[in-house]
Backbone as JSON, one array per atom type, in Angstrom:
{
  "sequence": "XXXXXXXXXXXXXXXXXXXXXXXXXXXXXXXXXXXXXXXXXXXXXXXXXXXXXXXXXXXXXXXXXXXXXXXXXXXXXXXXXXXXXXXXXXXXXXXXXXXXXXXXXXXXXXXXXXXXXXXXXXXXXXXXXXXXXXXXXXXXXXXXXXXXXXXXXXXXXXXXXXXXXXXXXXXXXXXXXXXXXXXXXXXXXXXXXXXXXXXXXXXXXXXXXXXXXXXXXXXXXXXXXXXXXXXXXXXXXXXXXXXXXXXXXXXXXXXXXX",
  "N": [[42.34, 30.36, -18.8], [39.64, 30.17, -16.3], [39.26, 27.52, -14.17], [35.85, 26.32, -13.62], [34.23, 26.45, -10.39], [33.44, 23.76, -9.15], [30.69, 22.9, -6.56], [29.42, 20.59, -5.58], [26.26, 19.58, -5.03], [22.92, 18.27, -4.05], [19.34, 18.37, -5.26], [16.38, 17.54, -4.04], [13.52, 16.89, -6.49], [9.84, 17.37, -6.33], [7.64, 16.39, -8.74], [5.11, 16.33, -9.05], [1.69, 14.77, -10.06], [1.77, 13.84, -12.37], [0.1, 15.31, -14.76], [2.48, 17.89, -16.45], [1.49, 20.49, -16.03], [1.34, 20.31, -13.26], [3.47, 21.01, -11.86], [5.92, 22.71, -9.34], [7.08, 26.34, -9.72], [9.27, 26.32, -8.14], [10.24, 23.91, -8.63], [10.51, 24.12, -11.33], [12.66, 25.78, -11.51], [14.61, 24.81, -10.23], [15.16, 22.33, -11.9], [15.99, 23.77, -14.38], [18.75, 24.62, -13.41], [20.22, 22.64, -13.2], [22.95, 20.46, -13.65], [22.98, 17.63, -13.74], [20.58, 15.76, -14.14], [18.41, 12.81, -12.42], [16.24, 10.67, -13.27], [12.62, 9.34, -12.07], [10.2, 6.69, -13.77], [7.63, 7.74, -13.3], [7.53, 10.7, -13.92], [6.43, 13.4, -16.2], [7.65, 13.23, -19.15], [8.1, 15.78, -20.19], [8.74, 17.4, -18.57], [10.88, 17.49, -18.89], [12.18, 19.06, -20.94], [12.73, 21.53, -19.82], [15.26, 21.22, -18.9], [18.38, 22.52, -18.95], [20.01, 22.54, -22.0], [23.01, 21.48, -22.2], [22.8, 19.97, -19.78], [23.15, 16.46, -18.11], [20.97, 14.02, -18.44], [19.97, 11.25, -16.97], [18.1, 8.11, -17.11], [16.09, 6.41, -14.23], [14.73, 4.96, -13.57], [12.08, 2.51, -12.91], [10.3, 0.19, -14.52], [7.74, -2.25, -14.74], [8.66, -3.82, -12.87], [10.94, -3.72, -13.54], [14.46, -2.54, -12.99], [16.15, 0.21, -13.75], [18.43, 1.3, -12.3], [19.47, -0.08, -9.21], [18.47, 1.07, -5.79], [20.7, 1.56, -4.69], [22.77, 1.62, -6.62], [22.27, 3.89, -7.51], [21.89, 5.51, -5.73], [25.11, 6.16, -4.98], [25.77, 7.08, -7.56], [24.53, 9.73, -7.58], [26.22, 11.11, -6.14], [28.68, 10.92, -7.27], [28.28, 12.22, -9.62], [27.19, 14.88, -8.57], [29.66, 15.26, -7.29], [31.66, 15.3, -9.44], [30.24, 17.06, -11.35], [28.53, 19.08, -10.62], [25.56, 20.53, -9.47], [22.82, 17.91, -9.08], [20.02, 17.08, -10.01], [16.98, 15.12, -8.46], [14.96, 13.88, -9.6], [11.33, 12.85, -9.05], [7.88, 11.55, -9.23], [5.03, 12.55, -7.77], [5.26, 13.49, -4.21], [8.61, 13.86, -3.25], [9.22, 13.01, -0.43], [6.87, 11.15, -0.15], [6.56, 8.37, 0.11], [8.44, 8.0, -1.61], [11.12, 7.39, -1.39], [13.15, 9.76, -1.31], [14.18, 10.69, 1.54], [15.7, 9.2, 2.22], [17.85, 8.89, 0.48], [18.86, 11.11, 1.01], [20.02, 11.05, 3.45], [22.26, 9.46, 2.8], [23.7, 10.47, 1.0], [24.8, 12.74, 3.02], [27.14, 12.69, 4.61], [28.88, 12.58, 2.12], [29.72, 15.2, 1.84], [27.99, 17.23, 0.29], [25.67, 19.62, -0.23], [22.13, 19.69, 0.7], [19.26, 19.98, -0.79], [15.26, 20.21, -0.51], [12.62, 20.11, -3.18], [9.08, 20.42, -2.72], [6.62, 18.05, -3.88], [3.21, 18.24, -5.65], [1.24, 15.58, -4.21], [0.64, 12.64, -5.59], [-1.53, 10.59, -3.99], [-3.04, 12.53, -3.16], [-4.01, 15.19, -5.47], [-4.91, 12.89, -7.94], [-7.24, 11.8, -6.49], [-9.01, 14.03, -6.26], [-8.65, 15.06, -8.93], [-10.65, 13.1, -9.94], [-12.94, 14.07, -9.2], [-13.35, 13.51, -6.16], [-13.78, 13.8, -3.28], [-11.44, 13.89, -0.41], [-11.51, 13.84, 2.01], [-15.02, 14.54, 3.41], [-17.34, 16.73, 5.03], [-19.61, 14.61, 7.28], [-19.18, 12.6, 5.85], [-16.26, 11.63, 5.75], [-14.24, 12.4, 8.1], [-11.21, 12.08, 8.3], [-7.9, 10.69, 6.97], [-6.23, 7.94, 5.59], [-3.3, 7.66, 3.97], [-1.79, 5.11, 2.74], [0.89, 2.43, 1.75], [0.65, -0.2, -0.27], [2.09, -2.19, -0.3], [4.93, -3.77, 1.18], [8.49, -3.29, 1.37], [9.09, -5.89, 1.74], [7.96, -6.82, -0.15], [5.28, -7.78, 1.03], [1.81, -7.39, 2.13], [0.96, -4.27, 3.58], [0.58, -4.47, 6.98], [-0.52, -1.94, 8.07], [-2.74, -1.9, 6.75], [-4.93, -3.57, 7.87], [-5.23, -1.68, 10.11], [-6.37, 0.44, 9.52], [-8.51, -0.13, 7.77], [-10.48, -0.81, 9.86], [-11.14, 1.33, 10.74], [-12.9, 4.95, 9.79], [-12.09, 6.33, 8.86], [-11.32, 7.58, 4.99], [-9.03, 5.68, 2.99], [-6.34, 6.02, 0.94], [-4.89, 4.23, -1.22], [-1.6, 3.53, -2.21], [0.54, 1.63, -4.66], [-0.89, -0.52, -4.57], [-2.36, -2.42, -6.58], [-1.26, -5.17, -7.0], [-2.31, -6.29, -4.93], [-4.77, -6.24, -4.67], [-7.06, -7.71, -4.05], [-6.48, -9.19, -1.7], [-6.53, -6.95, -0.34], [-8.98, -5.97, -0.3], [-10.2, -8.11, 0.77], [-9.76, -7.83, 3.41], [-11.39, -5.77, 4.24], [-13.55, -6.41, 3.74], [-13.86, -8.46, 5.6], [-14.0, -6.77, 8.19], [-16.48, -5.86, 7.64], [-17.05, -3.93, 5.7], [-18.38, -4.48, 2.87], [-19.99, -3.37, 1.25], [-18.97, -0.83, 0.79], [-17.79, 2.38, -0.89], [-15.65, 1.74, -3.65], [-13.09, 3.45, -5.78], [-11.05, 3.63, -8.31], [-7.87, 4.85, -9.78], [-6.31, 5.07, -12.19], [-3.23, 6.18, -13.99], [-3.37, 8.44, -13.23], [-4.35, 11.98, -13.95], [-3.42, 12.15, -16.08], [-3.28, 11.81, -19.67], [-3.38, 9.63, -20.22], [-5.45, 8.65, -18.43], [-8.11, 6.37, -16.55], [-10.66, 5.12, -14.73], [-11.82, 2.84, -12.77], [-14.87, 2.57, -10.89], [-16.07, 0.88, -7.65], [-17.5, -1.53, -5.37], [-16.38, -2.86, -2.76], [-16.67, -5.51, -2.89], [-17.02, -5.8, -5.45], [-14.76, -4.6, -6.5], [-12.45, -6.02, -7.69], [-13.99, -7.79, -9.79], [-14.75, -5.25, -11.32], [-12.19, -4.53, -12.03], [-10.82, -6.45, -13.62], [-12.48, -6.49, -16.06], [-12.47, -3.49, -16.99], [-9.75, -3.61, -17.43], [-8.01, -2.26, -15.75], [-4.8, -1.3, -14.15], [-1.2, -1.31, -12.84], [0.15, 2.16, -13.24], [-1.77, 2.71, -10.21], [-4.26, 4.31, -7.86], [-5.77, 3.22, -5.17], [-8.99, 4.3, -3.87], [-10.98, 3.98, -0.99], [-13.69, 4.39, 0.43], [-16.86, 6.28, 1.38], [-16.52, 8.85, 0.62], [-16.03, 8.34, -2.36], [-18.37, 8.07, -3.67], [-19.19, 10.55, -4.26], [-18.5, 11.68, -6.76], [-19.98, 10.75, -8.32], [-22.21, 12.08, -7.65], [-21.38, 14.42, -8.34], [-20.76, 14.01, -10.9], [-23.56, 13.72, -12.01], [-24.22, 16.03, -11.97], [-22.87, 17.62, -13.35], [-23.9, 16.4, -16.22], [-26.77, 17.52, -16.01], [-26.1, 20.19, -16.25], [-24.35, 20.19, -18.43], [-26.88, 19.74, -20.46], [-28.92, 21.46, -19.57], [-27.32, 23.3, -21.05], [-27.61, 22.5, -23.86], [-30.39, 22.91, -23.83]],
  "CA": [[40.9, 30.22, -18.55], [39.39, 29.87, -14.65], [38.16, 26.42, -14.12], [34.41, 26.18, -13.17], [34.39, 25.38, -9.38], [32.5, 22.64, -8.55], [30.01, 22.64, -5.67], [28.59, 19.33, -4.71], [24.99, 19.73, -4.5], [21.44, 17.75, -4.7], [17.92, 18.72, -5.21], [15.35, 16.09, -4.62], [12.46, 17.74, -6.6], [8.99, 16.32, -6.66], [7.19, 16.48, -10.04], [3.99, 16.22, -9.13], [1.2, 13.31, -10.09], [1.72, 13.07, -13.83], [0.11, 16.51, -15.26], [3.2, 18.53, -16.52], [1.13, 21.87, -15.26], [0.82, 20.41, -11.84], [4.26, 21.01, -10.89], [5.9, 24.04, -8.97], [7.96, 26.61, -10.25], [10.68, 26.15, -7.47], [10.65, 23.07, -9.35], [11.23, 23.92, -12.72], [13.84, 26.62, -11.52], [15.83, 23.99, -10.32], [15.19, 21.53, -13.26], [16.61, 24.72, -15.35], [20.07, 25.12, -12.79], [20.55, 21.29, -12.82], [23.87, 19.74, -14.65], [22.86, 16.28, -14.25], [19.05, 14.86, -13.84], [18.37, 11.53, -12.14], [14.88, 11.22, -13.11], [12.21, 8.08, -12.55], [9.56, 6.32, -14.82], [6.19, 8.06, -12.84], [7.53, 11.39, -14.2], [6.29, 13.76, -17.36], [8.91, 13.68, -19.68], [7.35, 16.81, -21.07], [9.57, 18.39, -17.6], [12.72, 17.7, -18.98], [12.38, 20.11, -21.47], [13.0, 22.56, -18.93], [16.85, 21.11, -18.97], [19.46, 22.72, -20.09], [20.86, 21.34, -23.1], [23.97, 20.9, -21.25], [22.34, 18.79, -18.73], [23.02, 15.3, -18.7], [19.81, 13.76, -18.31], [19.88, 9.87, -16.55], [17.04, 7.74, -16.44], [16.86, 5.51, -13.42], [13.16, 4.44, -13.09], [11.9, 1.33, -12.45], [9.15, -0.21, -15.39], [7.04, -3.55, -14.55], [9.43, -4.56, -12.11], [12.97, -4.05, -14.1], [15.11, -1.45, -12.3], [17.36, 0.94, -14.52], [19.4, 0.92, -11.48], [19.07, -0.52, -7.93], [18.69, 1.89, -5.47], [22.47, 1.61, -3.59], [23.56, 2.32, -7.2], [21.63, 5.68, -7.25], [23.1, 6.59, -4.23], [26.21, 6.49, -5.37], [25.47, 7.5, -8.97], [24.28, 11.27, -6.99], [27.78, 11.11, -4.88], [30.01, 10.79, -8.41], [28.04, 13.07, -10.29], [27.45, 15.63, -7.93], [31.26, 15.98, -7.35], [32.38, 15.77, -10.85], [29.52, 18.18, -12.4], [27.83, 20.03, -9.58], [24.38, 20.58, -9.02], [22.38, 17.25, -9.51], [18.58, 17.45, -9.86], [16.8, 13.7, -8.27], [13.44, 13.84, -10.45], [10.7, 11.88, -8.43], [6.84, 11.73, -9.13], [4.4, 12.78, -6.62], [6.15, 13.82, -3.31], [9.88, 12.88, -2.91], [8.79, 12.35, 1.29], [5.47, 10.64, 0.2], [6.86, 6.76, -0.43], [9.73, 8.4, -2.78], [13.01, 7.55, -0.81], [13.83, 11.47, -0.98], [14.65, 11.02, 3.24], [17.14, 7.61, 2.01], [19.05, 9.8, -0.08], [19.51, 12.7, 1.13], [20.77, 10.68, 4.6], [22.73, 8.72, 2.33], [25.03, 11.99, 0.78], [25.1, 13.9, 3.68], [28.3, 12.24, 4.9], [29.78, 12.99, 1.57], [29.68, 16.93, 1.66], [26.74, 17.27, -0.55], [24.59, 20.51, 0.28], [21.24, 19.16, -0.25], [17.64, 20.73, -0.98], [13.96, 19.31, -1.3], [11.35, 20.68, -3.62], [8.13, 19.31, -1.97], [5.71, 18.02, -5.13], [2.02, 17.63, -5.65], [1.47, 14.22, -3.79], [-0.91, 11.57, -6.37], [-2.34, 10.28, -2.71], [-4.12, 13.79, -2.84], [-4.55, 14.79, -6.58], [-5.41, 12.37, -8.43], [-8.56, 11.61, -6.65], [-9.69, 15.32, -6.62], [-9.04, 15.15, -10.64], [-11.17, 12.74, -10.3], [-13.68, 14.89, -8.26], [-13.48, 12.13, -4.79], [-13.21, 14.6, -2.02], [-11.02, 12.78, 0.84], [-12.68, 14.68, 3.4], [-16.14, 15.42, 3.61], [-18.35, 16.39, 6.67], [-20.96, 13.64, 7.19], [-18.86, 11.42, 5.22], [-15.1, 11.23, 6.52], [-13.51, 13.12, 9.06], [-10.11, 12.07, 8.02], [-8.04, 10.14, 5.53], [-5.29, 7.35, 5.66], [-2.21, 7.06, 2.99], [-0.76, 3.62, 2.88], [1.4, 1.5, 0.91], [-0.3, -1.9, -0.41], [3.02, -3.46, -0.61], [5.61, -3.31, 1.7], [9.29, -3.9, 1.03], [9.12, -7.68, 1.75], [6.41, -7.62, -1.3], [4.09, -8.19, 1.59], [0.55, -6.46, 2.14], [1.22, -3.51, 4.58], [-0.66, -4.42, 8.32], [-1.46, -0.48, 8.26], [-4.06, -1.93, 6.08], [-5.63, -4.1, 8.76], [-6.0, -0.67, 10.92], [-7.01, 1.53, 8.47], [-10.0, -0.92, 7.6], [-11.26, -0.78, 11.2], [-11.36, 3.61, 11.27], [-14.41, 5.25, 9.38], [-11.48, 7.42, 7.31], [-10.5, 7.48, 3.56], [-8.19, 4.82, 3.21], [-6.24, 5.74, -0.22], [-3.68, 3.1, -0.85], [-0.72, 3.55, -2.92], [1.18, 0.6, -5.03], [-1.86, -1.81, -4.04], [-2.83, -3.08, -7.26], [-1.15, -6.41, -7.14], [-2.53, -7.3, -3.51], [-6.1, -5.65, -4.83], [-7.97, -9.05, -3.7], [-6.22, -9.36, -0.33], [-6.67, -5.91, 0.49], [-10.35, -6.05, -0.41], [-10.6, -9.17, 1.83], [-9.62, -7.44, 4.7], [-12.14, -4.72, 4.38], [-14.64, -7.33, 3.66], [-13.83, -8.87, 7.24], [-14.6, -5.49, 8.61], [-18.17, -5.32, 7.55], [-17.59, -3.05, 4.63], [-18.21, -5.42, 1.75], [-20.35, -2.57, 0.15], [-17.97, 0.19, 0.79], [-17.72, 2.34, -2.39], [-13.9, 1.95, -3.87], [-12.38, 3.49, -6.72], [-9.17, 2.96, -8.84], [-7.83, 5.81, -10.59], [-4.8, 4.6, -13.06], [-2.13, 7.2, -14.69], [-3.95, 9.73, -13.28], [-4.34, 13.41, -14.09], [-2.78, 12.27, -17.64], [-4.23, 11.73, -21.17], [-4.06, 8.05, -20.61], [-6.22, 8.25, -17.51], [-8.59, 5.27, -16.56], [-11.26, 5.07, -13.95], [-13.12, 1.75, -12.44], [-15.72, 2.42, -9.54], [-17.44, -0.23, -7.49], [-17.39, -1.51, -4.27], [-15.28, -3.47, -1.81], [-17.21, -6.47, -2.98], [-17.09, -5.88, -6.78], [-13.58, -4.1, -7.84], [-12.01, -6.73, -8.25], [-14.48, -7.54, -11.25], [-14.04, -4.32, -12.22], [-10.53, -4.33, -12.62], [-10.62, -7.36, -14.81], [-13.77, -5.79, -17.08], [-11.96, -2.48, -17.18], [-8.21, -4.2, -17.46], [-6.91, -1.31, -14.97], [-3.48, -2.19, -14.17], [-0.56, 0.03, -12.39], [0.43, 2.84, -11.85], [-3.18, 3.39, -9.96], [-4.19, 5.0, -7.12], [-6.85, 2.95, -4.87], [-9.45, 4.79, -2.79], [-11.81, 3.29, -0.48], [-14.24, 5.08, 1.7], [-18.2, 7.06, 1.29], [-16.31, 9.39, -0.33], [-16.01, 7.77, -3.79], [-19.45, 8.18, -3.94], [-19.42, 11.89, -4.4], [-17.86, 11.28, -7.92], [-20.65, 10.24, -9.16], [-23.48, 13.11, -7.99], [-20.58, 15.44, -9.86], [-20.91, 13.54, -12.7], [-24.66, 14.12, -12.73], [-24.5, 17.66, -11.84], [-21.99, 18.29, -15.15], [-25.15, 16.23, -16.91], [-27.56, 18.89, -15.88], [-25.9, 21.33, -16.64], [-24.84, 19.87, -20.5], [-28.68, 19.18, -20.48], [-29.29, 23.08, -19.78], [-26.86, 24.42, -21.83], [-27.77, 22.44, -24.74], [-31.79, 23.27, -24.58]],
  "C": [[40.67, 29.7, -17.14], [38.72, 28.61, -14.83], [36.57, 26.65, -13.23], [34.91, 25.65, -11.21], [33.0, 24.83, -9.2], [31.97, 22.86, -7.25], [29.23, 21.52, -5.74], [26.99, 19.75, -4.48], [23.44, 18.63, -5.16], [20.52, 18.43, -4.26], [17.03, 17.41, -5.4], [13.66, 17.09, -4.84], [11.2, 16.4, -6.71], [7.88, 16.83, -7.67], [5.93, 16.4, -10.22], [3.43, 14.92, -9.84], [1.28, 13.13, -11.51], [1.1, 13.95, -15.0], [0.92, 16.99, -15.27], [2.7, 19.99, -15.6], [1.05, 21.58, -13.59], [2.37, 20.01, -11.43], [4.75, 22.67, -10.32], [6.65, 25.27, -9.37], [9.05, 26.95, -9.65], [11.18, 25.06, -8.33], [11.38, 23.27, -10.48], [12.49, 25.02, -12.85], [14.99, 25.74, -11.35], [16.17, 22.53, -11.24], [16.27, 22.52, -14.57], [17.78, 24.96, -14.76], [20.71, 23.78, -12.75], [21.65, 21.11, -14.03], [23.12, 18.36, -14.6], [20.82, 15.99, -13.74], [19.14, 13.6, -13.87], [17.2, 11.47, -12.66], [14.02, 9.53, -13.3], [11.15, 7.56, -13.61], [8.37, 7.34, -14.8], [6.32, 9.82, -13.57], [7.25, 11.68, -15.59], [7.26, 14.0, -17.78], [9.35, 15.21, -20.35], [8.37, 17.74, -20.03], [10.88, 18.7, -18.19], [13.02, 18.87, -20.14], [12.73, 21.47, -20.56], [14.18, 22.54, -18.75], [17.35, 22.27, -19.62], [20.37, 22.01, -20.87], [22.21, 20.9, -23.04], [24.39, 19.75, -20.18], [22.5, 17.54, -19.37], [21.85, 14.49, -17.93], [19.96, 12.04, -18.04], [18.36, 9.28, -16.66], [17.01, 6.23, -15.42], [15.52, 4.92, -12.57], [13.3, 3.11, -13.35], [10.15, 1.26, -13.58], [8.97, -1.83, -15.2], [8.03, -4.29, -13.96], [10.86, -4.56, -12.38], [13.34, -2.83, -13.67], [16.54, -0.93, -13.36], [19.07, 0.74, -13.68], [18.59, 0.64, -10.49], [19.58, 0.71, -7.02], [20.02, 2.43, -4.54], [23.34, 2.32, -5.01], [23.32, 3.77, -8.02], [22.15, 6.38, -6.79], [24.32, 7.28, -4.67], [26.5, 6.98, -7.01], [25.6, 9.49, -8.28], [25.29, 12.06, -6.66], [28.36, 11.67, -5.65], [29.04, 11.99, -9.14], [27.82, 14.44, -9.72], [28.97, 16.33, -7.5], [32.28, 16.23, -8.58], [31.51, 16.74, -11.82], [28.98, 18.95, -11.6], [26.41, 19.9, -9.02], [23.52, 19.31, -9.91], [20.74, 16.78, -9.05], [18.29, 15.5, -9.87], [15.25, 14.19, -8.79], [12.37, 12.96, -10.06], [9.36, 12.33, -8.58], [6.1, 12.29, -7.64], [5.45, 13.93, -5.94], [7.56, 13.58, -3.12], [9.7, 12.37, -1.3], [7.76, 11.35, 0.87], [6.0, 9.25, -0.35], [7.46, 7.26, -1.57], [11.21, 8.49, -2.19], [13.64, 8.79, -0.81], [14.61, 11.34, 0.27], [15.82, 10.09, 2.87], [17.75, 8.18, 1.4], [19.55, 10.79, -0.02], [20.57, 12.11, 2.61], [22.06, 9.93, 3.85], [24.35, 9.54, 1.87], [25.22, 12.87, 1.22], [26.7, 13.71, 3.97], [29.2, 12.6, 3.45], [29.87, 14.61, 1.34], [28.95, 16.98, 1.02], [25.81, 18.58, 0.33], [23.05, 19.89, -0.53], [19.73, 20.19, 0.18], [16.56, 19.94, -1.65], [12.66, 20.55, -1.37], [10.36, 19.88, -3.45], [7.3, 19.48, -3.72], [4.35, 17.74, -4.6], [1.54, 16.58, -5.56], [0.24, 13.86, -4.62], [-1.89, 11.28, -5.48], [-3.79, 11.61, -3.13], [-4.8, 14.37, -4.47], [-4.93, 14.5, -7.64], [-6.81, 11.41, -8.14], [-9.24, 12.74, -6.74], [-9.57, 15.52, -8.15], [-10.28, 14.79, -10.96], [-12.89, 13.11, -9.66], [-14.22, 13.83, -6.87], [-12.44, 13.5, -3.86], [-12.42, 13.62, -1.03], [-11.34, 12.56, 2.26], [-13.82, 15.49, 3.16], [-17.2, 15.29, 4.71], [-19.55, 15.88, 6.68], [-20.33, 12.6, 6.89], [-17.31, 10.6, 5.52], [-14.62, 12.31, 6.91], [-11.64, 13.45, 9.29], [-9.59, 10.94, 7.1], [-6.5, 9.56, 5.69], [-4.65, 6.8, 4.15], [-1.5, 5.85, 2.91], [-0.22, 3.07, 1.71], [1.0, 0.19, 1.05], [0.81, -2.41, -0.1], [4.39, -2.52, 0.0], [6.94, -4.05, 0.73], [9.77, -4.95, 0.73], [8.35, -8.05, 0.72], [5.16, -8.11, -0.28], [2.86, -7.16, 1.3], [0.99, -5.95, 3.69], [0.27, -3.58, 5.8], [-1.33, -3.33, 8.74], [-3.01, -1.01, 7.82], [-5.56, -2.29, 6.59], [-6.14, -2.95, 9.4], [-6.96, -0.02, 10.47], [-8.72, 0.91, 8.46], [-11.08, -1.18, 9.42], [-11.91, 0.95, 11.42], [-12.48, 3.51, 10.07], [-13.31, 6.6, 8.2], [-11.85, 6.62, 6.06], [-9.78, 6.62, 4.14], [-7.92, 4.96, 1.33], [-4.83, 4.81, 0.03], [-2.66, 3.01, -2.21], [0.12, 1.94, -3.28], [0.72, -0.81, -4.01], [-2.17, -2.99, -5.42], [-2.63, -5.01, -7.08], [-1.76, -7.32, -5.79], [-3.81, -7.53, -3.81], [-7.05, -6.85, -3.71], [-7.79, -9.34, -2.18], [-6.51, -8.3, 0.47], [-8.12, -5.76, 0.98], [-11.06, -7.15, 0.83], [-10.72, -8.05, 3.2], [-10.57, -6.24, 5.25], [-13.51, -5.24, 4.06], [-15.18, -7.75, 5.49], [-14.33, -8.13, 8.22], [-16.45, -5.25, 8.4], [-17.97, -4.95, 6.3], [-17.64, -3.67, 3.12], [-19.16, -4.04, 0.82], [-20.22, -0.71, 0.19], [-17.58, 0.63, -0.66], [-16.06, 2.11, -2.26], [-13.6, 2.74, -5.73], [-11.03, 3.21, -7.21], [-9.22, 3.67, -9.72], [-6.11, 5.22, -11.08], [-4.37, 5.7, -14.05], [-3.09, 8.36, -14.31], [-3.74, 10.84, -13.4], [-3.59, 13.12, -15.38], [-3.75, 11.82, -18.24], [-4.52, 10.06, -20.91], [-4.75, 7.6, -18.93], [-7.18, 7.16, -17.1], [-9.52, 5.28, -15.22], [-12.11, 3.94, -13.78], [-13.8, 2.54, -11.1], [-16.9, 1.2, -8.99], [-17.54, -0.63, -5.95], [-16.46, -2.72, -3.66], [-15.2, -5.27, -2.21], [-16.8, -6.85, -4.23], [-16.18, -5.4, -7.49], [-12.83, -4.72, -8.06], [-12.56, -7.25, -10.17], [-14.38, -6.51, -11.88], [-13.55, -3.66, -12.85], [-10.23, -4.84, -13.67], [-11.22, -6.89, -16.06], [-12.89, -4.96, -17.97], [-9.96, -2.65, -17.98], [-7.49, -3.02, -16.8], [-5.58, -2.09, -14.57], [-2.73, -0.86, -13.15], [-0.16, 0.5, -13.43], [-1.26, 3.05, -11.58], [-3.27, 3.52, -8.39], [-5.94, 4.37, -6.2], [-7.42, 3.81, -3.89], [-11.2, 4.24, -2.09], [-12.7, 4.46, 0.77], [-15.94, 5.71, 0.52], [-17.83, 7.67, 0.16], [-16.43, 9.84, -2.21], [-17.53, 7.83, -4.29], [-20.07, 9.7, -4.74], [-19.08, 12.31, -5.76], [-18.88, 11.27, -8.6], [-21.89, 11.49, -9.08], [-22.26, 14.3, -8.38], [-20.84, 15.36, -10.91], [-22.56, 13.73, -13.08], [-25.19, 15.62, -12.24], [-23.92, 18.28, -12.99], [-23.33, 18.05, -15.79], [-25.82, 16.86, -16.95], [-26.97, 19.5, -16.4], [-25.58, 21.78, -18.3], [-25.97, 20.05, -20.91], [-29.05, 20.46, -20.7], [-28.75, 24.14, -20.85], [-27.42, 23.91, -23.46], [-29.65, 22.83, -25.0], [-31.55, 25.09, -24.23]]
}
């Protein structure tokens, strides 16, 4: 019997924001060619059905702060499995580029022979506020539209945040929740204390969650509402536009039912 040869290879796919339908089907081709799946918490598990029942399926997400693994022993998790089974699919919400270490691991197993490939995903930044009908750009209202991380590596609050709050963009802000109050300050300082904001949590899934209020007032609420992570803050005019949607559906219920 010929042994199988082994090729070394990763795919860092990105899974989109948390709707199973909103991923791509480069994706789920290489979810279906994958021996091993790394895969983290932010993902539908509903993908992995797309395995083959051969596949050995890892999970290596990170829930309320406890890490399955730490990310050095990822790395090398990709390395060993990649050379003893072959093609090993890295399963990452959103984007794997968009604040998903995709670029740290792929630099990480180049040095070991590893042919590697990235399936770009449907970044949450983008939508999960259009689920929530919050254009990010609209003319009159913003001209452009800043992605940031609330919380940098140090657990600090990211100083992008300081800029951002000076420009007249969008300002959506990824893995903010826990600063929420500090971030809000700083956009207080600015003037914009009655800046609309929203907070869209598990978005584009069944257990979706929406507060809206302003720069002044989402902190209350957050508390009211008990939003929590994973959520997706967005600050700007924008967030406003949400709401004459919501009474344009009304009309139109209104019409269809007389």
């Amino acid at each position: 019997m010929m042994m199988k040869t082994i090729i070394p290879k990763l795919t860092i796919v990105g899974a989109g924001p948390g709707d199973p339908e909103l991923i791509t089907l480069k994706a789920i081709k290489a979810i279906q060619s994958a021996d091993v799946i790394l895969y983290d918490a932010l993902i539908n598990k509903d993908l992995l059905d797309y395995a083959s029942k051969k596949a050995e399926l890892i999970f290596v997400g990170k829930r309320k702060g406890c890490y399955a693994y730490q990310q050095e022993q990822i790395n090398e998790l990709i390395v060993q499995r990649a050379k003893t089974k072959g093609h090993v699919v890295r399963l990452k919400g959103g984007d794997p580029f968009v604040f998903g270490r995709g670029a740290e691991e792929i630099d990480y197993v180049k040095p070991f022979g590893l042919e590697t490939f990235v399936v770009p995903g449907i970044s949450s930044a983008l939508a999960v506020p259009a689920f929530q009908g919050i254009p990010l750009t609209k003319r009159g209202a913003s001209e452009s539209f800043w992605v940031i991380t609330g919380t940098t590596k140090s657990h600090n609050m990211s100083n992008d945040i300081v800029l951002a709050a000076k420009s007249t963009a969008t300002v959506v802000i990824l893995m903010g929740m826990g600063k929420l109050q500090q971030i809000m300050d700083v956009f207080s300082s600015e003037g914009k204390s009655n800046t609309a904001v929203g907070i869209i949590q598990n978005g584009t899934t069944k257990d979706e969650k929406f507060g809206i209020g302003t720069v002044n007032t989402i902190c209350d609420v957050v508390k009211k509402q008990q939003l929590s992570n994973p959520a997706i803050i967005v600050v700007g005019d924008v967030v406003k536009q949400r709401v004459a949607l919501n009474s344009i559906a009304k009309q139109v219920e209104t019409l269809k039912v007389a």
